[in-house]
N, C-alpha and C positions, 0 to 999 in steps of 0.2 A: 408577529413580524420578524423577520428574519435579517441578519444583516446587507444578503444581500441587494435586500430594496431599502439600503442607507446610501450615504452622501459616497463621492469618490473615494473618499479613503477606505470608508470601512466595507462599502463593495469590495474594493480591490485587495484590501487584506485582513477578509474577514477571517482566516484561513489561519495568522498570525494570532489575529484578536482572541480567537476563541482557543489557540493553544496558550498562551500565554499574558492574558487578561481577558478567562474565562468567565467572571461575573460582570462583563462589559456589558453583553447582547441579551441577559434577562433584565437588567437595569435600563437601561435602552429603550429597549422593546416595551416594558411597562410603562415608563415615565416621561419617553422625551419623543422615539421615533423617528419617521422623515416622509415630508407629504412630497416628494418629487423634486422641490423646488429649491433645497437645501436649508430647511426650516424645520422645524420639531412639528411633530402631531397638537393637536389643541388636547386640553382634558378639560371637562365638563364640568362645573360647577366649583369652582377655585375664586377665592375673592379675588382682586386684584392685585393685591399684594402678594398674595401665596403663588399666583402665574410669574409676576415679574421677576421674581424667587425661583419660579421652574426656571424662567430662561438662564437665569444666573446659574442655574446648577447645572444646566444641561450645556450652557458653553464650558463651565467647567469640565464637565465629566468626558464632553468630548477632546478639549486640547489636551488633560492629562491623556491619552488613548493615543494619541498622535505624538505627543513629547515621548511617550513612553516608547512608540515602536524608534523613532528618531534615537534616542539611548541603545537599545536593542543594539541597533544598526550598527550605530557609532563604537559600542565595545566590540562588536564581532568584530569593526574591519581592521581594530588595533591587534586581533588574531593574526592576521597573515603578517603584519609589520614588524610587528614580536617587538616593538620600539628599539628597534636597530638605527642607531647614530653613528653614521661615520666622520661627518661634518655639523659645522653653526646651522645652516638651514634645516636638518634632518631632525635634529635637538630642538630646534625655533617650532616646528611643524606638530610635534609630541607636547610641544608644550600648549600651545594651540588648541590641541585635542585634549589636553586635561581639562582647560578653561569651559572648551565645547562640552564635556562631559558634565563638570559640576554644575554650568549653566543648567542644564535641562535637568537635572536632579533635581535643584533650588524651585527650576520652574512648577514641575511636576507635584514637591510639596507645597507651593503657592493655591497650586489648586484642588488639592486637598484640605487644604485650609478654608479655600472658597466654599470647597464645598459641606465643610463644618459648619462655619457658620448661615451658609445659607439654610440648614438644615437643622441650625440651633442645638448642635452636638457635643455644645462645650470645652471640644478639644480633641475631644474621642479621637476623629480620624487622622488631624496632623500631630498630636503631642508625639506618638513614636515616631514620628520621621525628623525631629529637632536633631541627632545623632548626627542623621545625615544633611542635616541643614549646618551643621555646627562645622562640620567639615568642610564642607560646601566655603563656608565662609572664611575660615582658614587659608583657604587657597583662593579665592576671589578677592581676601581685603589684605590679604596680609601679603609682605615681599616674597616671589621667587622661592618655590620651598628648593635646597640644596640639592644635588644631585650625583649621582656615581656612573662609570659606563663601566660597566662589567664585561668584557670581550668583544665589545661593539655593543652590548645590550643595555640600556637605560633604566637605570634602579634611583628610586627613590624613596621616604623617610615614612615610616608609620605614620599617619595621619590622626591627629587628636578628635574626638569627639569633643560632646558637654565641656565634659572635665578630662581634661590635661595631663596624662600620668607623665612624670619626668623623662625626657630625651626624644617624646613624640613633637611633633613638628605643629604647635597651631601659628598664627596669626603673631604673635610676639614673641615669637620663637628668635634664636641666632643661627645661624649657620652652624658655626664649628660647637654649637652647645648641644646639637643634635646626635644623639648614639649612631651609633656607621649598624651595628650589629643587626638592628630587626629592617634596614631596607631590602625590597623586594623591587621584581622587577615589574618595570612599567605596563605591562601588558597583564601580566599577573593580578598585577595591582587595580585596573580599570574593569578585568573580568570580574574579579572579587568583589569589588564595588558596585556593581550592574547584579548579578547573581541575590547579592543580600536586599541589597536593594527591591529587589523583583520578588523576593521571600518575604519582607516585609508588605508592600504593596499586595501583595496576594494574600495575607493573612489582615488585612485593615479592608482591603474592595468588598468582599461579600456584606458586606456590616452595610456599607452605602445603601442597601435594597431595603431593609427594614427600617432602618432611617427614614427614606424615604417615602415608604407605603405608611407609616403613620403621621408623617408630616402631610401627605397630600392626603389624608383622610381615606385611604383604602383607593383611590382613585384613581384610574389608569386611563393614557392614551385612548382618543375616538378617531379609528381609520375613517380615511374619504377616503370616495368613488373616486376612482382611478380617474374618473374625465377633468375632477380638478387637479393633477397632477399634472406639469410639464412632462413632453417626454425626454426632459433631461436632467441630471443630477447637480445639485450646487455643490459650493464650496462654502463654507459655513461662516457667516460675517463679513463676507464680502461681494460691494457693489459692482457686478461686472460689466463693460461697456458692449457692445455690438462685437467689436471687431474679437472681443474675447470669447464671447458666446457661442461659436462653434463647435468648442469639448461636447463632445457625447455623454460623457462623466465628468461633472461639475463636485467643484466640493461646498460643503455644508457652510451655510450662512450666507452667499452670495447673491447677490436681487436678479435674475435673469429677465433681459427683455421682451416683451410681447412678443410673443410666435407673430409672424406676419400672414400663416395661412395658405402660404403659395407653397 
């Protein structure tokens, strides 16, 4: 199965998916699928408990897929802004965009998490992403980290991991206890964080596959005949009503209504 007989998203950016979360579509393909309707393929002989565990792992596997291109997006478009501040709103707007940035980081290792334990991995797949969780939360829990505008451009403080080396910025930091010396600029700074980020996530995803082929007992997806498949694609967890149902490309998890036949 190929992506492009998946949900809207990963139709439409399959292209994305397999340059840069290339062990998305053999994982996919083997364990979860998409019978037309925005719902995962069945697989054969799974107790009950081990299915309701697929679905857990396959809504996971697909929203990290979707957070992740959302992140992608999100640092390239701080590429052309170069977080250029000339005024309060331009500053207000970067800052914004950090919050949106660590969000979907935090998200992203949430569901790696999920998909730890639904796969009973002990930690395997999110313990290396704590770093970036740690950071994550630095800047989500803690005050306004300081800031510098360097020629119009927006620089801000090294950012603490785990552990805290002195004059990096976490969560109980002060302002002026902050070293001026190792800030970097803003855009520098969300590239770098996306890039490593994207390094680690690609050295933890291929592992997901063997995980999984022993957890479900060697057992893969069973394709249905095309006549049970709508001829439209869902959107994955969500109930759509009539007046929605129009898209031709639907995305995954969405209950589409009865074809009326006319």
């Amino acid at each position: 199965m190929k992506l492009e007989q998946g949900d809207a998203f990963e139709s439409q950016y399959a292209t994305w998916i397999r340059e840069r979360l290339p062990s998305y579509e053999p994982i996919w393909a083997a364990f979860i699928g998409h019978n037309g309707r925005g719902w995962s393929l069945p697989i054969n002989g799974l107790t009950a408990d081990k299915e309701r565990k697929r679905k857990k792992f396959s809504q996971a596997h697909y929203t990290f897929a979707v957070e992740a291109h959302q992140l992608d997006n999100l640092a390239t478009s701080l590429d052309a802004t170069s977080g250029a501040v000339s005024d309060l709103s331009m500053f207000l707007v970067e800052q914004q965009r950090l919050m949106q940035l660590v969000t979907l980081i935090g998200h992203i290792r949430d569901m790696f998490k999920l998909i730890d334990e639904t796969l009973g991995m002990g930690g395997a797949f999110y313990g290396p992403l704590q770093d970036f969780y740690a950071a994550r939360s630095h800047i989500m829990h803690g005050p306004r980290m300081p800031a510098r505008v360097n020629d119009g451009l927006l620089m801000v403080p090294k950012i603490a991991m785990q552990n805290a080396a002195f004059g990096e910025w976490d969560d109980k930091s002060i302002w002026d206890e902050v070293d001026l010396n190792p800030f970097v600029y803003f855009a520098d700074f969300c590239r770098t964080l996306r890039d490593e980020f994207f390094k680690l996530i690609g050295s933890l995803h291929p592992k997901i596959y063997p995980a999984a082929d022993n957890y479900f007992d060697g057992r893969r997806i069973v394709d249905m005949p095309s006549a049970e498949a709508l001829p439209v694609q869902a959107i994955s967890g969500t109930c759509v009503v009539p007046a929605i149902s129009a898209f031709s490309i639907a995305v995954s998890g969405i209950t589409m209504p009865a074809q009326s036949g006319h």
